[in-house]
C-alpha positions in Angstrom: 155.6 78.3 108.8 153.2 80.3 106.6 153.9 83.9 106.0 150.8 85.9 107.5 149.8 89.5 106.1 151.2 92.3 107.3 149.4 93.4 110.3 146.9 90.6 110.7 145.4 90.5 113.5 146.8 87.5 116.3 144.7 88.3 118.8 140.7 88.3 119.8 139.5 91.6 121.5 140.0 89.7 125.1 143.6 89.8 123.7 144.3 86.3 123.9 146.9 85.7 121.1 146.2 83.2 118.7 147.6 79.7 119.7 151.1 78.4 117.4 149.7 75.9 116.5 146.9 77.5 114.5 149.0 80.6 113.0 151.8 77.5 111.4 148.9 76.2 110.1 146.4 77.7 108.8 146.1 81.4 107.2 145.6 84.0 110.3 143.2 86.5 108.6 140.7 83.5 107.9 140.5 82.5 111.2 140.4 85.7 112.6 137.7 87.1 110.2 135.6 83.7 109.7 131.6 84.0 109.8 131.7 80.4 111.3 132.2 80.4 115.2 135.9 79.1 116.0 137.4 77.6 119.5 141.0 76.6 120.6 140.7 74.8 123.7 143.7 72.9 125.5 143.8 68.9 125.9 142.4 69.5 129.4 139.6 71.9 127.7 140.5 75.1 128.5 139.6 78.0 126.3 142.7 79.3 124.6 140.9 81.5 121.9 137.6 82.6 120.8 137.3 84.3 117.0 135.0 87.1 117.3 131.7 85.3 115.1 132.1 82.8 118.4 131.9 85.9 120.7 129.3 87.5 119.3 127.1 84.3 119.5 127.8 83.7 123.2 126.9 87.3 124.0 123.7 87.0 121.6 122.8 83.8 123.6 122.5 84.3 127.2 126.3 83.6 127.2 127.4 86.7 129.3 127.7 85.7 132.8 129.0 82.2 131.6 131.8 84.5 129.2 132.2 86.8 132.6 132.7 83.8 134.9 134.4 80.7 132.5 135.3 82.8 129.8 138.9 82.1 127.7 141.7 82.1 129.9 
């Protein structure tokens, strides 16, 4: 498992915590703070986290009632 920084953030401002099979895998922070827009969905395709460069596009795009209504979770 890979040591994350003290007091990275795990989860997205919807508070969805970030799945365990990203934080063994790749570096927290990066994820969390990436320009580029990031998704965790489920097999069945179920959003299980949203980085906030991926929120902020969906908002900026019409995405709000969609976000409101089929939004992670």
């Amino acid at each position: 498992m890979i040591d994350h920084p003290e007091g990275a953030m795990e989860t997205n401002e919807a508070g969805l915590e970030l799945p365990t099979f990203l934080r063994e895998r790749f570096d927290v922070t990066a994820l969390v703070e990436s320009p580029s827009t990031l998704v965790a969905l489920a097999p069945t395709g179920t959003i299980l986290w949203v980085n906030a460069a991926w929120s902020k596009f969906a908002w900026e795009n019409g995405g709000n009632e969609i976000l409101t209504k089929f939004g992670p979770g």
